[in-house]
C-alpha positions as CSV (number, residue, x, y, z in Angstrom):
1,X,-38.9,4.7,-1.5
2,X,-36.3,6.6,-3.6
3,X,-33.3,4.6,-1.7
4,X,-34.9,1.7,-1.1
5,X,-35.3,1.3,-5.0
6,X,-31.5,2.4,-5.5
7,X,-30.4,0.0,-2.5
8,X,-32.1,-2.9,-4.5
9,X,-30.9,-2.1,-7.9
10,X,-27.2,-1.5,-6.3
11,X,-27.3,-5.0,-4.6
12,X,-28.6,-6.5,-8.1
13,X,-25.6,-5.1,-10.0
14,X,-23.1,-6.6,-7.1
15,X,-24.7,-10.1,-7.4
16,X,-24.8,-9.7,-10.3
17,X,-20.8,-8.9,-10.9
18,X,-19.9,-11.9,-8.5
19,X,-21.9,-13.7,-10.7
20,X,-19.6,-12.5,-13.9
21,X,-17.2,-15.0,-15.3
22,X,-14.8,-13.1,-17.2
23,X,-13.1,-14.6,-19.7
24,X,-9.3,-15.6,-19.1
25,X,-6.7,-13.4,-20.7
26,X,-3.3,-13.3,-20.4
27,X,-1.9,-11.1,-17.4
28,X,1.6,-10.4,-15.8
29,X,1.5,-10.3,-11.9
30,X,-1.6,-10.0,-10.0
31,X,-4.9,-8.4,-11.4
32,X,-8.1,-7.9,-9.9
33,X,-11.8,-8.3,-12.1
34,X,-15.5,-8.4,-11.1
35,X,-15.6,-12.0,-9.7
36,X,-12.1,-12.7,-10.8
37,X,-9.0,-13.1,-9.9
38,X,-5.9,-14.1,-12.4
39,X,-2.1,-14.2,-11.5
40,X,0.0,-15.1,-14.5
41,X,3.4,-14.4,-15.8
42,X,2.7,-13.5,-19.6
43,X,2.5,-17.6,-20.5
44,X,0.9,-19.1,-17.4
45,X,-2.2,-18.0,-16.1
46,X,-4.2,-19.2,-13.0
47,X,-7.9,-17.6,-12.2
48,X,-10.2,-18.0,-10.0
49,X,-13.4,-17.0,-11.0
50,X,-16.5,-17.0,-7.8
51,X,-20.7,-16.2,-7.6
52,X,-22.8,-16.6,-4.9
53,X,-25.1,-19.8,-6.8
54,X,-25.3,-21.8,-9.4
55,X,-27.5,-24.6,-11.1
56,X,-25.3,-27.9,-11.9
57,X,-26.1,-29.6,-15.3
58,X,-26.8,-33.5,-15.9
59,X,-29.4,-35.7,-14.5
60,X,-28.9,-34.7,-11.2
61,X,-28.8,-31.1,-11.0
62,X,-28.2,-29.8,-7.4
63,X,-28.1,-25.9,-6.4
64,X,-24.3,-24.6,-5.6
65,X,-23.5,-21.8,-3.3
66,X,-20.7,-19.8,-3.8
67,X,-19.6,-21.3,-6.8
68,X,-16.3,-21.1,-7.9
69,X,-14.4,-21.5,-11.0
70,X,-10.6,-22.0,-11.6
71,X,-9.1,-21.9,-15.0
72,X,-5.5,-22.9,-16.0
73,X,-4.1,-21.6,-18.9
74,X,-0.7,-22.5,-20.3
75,X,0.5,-21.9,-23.5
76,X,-2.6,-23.3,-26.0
77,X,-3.5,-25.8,-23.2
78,X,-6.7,-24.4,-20.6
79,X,-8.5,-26.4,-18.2
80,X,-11.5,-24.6,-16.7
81,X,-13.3,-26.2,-13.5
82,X,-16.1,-25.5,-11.4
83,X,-16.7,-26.5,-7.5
84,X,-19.0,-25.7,-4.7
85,X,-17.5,-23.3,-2.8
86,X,-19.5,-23.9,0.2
87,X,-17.1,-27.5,0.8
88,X,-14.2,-25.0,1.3
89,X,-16.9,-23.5,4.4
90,X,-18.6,-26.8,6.0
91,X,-16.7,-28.7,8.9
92,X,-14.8,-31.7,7.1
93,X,-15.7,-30.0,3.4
94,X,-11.2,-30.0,3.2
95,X,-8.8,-32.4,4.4
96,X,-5.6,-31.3,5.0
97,X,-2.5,-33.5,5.4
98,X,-4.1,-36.8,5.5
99,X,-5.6,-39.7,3.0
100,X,-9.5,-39.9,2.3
101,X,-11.0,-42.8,1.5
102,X,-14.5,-42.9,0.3
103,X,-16.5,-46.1,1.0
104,X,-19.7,-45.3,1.3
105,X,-22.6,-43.0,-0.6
106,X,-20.9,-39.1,0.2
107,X,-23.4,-36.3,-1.3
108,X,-20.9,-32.6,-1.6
109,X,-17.7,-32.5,-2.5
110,X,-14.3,-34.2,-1.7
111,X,-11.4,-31.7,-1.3
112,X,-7.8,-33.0,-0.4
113,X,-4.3,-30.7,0.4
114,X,-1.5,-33.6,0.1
115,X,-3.1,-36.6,0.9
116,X,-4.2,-39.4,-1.9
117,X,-7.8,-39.7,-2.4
118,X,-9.3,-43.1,-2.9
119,X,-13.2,-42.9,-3.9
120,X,-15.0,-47.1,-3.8
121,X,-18.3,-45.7,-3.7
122,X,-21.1,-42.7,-5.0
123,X,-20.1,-39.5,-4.9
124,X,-22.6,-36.6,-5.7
125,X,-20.1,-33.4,-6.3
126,X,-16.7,-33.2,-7.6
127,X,-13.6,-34.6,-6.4
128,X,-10.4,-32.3,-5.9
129,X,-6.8,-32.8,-4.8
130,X,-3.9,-30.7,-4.2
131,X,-0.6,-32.3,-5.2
132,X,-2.0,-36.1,-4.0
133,X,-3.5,-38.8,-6.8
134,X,-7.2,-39.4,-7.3
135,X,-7.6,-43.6,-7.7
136,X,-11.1,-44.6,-8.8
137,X,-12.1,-48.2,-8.0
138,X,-14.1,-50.6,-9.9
139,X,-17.2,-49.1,-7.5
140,X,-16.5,-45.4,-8.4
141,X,-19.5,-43.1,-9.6
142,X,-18.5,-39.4,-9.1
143,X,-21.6,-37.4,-10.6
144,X,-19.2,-34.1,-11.0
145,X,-15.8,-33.4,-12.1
146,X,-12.3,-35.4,-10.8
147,X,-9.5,-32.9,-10.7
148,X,-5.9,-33.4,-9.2
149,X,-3.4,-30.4,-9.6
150,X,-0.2,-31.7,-9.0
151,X,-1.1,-35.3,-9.6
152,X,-2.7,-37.8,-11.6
153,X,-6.4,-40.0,-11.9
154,X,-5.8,-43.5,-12.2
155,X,-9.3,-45.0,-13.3
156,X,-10.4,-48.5,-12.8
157,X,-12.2,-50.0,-16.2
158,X,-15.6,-49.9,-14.7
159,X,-15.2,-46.7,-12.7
160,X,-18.3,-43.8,-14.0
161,X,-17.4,-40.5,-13.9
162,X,-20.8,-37.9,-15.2
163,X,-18.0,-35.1,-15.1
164,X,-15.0,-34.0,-16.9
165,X,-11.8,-35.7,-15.7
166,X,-8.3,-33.5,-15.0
167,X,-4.8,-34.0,-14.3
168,X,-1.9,-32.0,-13.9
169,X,0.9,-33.8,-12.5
170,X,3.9,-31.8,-13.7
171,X,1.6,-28.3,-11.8
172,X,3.8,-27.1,-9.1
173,X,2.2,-26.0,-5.7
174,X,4.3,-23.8,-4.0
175,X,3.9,-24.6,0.1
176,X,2.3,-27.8,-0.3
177,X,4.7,-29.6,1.4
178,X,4.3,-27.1,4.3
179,X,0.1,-27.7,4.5
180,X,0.4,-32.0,3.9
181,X,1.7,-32.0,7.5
182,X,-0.7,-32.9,11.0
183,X,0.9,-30.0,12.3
184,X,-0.8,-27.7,9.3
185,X,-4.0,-28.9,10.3
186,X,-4.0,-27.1,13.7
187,X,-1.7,-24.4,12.6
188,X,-4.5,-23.4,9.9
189,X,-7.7,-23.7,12.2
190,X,-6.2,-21.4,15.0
191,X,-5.1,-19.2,12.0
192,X,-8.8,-19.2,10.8
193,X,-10.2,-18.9,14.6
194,X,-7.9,-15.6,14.6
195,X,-8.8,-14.0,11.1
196,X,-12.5,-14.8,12.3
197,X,-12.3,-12.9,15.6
198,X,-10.5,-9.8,13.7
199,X,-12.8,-9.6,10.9
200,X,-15.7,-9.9,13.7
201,X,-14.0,-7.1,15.5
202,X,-13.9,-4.7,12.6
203,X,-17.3,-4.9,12.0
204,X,-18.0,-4.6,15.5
205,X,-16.1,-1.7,15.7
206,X,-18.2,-0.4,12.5
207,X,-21.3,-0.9,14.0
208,X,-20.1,0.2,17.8
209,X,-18.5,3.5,16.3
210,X,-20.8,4.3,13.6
211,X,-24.6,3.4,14.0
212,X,-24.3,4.0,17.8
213,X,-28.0,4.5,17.8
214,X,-28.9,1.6,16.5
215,X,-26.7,-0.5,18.2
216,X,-27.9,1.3,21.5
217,X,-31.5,0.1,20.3
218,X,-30.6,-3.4,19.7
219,X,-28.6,-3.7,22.5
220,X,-31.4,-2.6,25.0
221,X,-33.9,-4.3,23.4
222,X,-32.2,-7.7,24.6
223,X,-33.3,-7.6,28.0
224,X,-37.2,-7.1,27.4
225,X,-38.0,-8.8,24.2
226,X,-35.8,-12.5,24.8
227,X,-39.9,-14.5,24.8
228,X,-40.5,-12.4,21.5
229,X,-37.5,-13.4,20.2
230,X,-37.7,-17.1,20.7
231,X,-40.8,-16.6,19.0
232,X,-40.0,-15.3,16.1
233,X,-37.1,-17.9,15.9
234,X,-39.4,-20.8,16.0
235,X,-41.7,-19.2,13.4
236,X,-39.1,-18.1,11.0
237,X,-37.5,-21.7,11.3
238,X,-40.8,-22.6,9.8
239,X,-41.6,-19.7,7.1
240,X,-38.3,-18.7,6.0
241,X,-37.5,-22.5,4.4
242,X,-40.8,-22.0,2.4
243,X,-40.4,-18.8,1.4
244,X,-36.8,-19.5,0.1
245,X,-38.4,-22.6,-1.5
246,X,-41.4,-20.6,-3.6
247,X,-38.6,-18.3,-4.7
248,X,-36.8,-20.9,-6.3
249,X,-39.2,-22.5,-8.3
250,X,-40.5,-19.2,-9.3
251,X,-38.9,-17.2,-12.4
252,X,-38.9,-13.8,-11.3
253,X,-38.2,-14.8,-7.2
254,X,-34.5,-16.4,-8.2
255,X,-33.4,-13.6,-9.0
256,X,-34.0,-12.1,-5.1
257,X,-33.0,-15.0,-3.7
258,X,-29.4,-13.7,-3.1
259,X,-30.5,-10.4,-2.0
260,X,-32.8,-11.9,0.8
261,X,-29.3,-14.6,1.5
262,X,-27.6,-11.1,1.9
263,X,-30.2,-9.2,4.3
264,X,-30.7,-12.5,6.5
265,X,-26.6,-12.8,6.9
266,X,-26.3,-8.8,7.8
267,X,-29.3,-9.2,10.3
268,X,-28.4,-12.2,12.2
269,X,-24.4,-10.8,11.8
270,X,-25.7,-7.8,13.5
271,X,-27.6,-9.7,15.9
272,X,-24.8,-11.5,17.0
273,X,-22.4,-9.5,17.6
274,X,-24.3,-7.4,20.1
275,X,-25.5,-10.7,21.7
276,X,-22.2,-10.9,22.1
277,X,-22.0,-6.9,23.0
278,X,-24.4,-8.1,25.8
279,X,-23.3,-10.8,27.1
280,X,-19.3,-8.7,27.8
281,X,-21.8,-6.0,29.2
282,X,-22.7,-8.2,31.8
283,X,-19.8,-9.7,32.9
284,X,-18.0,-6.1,32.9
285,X,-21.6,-5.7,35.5
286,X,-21.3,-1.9,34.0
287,X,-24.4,0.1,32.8
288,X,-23.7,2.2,29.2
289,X,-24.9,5.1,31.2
290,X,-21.9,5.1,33.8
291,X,-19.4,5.0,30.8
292,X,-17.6,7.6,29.4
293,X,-17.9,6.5,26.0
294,X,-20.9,4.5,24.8
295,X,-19.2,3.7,21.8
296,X,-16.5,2.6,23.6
297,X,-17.9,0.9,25.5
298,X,-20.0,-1.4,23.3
299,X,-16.9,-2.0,21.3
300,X,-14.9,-3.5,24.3
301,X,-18.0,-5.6,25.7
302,X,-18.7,-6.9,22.0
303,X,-14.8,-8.3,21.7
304,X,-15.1,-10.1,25.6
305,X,-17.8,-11.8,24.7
306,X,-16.7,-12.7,20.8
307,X,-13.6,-14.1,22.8
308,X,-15.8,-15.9,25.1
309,X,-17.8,-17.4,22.5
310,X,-13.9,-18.4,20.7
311,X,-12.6,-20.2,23.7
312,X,-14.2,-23.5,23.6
313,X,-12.4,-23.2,19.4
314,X,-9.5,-22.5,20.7
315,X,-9.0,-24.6,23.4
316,X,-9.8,-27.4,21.3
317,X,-7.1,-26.7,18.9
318,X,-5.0,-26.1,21.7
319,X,-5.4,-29.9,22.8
320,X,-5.3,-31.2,19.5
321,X,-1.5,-30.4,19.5
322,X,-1.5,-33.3,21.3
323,X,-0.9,-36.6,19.9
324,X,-2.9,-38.8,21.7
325,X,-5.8,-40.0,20.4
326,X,-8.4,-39.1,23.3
327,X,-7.0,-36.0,22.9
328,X,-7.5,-35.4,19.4
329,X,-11.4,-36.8,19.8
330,X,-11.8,-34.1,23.1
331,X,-10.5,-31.3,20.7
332,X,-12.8,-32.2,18.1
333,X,-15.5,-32.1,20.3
334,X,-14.9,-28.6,21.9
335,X,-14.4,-27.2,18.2
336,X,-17.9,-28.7,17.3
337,X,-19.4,-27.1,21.0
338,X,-18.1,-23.5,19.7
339,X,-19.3,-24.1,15.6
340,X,-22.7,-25.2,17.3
341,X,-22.7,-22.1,19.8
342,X,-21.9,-19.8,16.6
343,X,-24.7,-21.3,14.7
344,X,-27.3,-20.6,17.7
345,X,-25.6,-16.9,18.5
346,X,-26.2,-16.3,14.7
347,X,-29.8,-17.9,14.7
348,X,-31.0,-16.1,18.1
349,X,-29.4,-12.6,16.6
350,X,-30.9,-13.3,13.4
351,X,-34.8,-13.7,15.5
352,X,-33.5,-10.4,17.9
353,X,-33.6,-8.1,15.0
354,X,-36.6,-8.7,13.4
355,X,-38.2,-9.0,16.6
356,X,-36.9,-5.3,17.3
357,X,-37.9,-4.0,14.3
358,X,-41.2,-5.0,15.2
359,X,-41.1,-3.1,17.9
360,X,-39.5,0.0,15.7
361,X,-42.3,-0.4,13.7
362,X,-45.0,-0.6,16.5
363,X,-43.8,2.2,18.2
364,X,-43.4,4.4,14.3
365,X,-47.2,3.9,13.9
């Protein structure tokens, strides 16, 4: 009970640091803060401040998650702004290298890298761009904030923005020119596809190499509890939507809510990665008891069937090189097979390990 209490009170104070927006102040080189991070040269500063959720004022208040906050400081001049962070995570959240026109009622965010954004309808969120202009028709409504770094907001008479309005023409961006090409666009999303497979391998490798036994239990378990499993998906689809609901309206419950965000991630993180364990198990057609090294061995079965699980991604990418347009929509479409076979390898994990600790618990009593 001891830990458990100390576990709780130690994920409080780290939600509660990412949730700390420390004040700007004036910094030469690089330095790193609890939920900030600032790069200046003794008269310019740039920070970017981040949580993990946030209540938007106005009218229309809407939940963010994984807020984040930049602040510009030069001179006497600052300019602090505030985005969802989850656009920078959703498919078609950023668009990189191309124009984005907005014609019809958009709820989230509008992010652009070097293309001009033109906005002749509702938007519910904020409008960025990266050294492109912001127009604003006579049909504009942007219910947050309209920010171009590196270029400028031209406003139609009649256009409505609920927000704050930003421009900084004369801000230099260094690369930009490098990531408003086509060619950036695929460049970037096999970069990400490759960053995403190592950062899954090292924890992989964590859990393989260093909670053997439970990984051993998990990965066992696969094979005799798959009905219990869908189960527990289908119920939790139901329960877990409710139970995050009552613990927003409540006082006292919004201040777990990040903390239950946290344990649902690890679990269905851990579930997935030794579905995927299990799934490079048996196409090896090896048992962990004819290896040398169990740990080993989950290790190398985990990153075949990551890979496996990649390959649609990157195959996609790999045809979007192309410049034809059928083959742009075909790599689109195998990118959008392997985001919807992530989601359901995280969702199945996520109903795997509470349906073994079930069974942990069944067999404790």
């Amino acid at each position: 009970m001891r830990k458990l209490v100390l576990t709780l009170l130690a994920l409080l104070a780290f939600f509660a640091a990412l949730r700390a927006y420390t004040d700007s102040l004036p910094v030469t080189g690089l330095e790193l803060q609890p939920g900030l991070v600032e790069i200046g040269d003794g008269t310019t500063n740039v920070g970017l401040a981040f949580g993990t959720m946030q209540k938007s004022a106005g009218p229309t208040s809407f939940w963010d998650l994984l807020p984040l906050r930049l602040t510009y400081t030069n001179g006497s001049q600052t300019v602090t702004i505030g985005l969802n962070g989850l656009s920078f995570l959703l498919r078609g959240g950023v668009s990189v290298g191309r124009s984005v026109v907005v014609s019809s009622p958009r709820t989230g965010d509008v992010i652009s890298v070097g293309g001009k954004v033109t906005i002749d309808s509702r938007v519910d969120g904020d409008v960025w761009t990266l050294g492109a202009d912001v127009e604003l028709t006579q049909r504009a409504e942007v219910g947050g904030n309209v920010v171009a770094l590196g270029g400028k907001v031209l406003t139609a008479p009649k256009a409505v923005v609920h927000g704050s309005m930003n421009q900084l023409p004369e801000l230099k961006i260094p690369f930009l020119g490098v990531l408003g090409t086509q060619l950036s666009v695929q460049v970037l999303g096999f970069g990400k596809q490759v960053l995403g497979f190592v950062l899954l391998g090292f924890v992989m490798f964590l859990s393989a190499f260093y909670m053997k036994r439970h990984a051993r239990s998990v990965y066992q378990s696969f094979g005799s509890t798959w009905r219990e499993t869908l189960v527990t998906l289908l119920i939790s689809l139901v329960l877990i939507p409710i139970f995050m609901a009552l613990l927003i309206v409540s006082v006292i419950g919004i201040f777990f809510l990040p903390i239950v965000v946290f344990v649902a991630a690890l679990a269905a993180l851990d579930g997935f990665l030794l579905l995927c364990a299990r799934l490079g198990g048996a196409l090896r057609r090896r048992d962990t008891q004819t290896t040398g090294n169990e740990s080993l061995y989950f290790f190398t079965s985990g990153l075949l069937g990551l890979f496996l699980v990649k390959i649609p991604a990157l195959v996609g990418i790999g045809i979007s090189f192309l410049s034809s347009p059928a083959a742009q929509k075909a790599g689109t479409i195998l990118q959008v097979v392997s985001l919807g076979i992530l989601f359901a390898g995280f969702l199945y994990g996520f109903a795997a390990c509470l349906a073994h600790a079930r069974h942990a618990a069944a067999r404790a009593e």
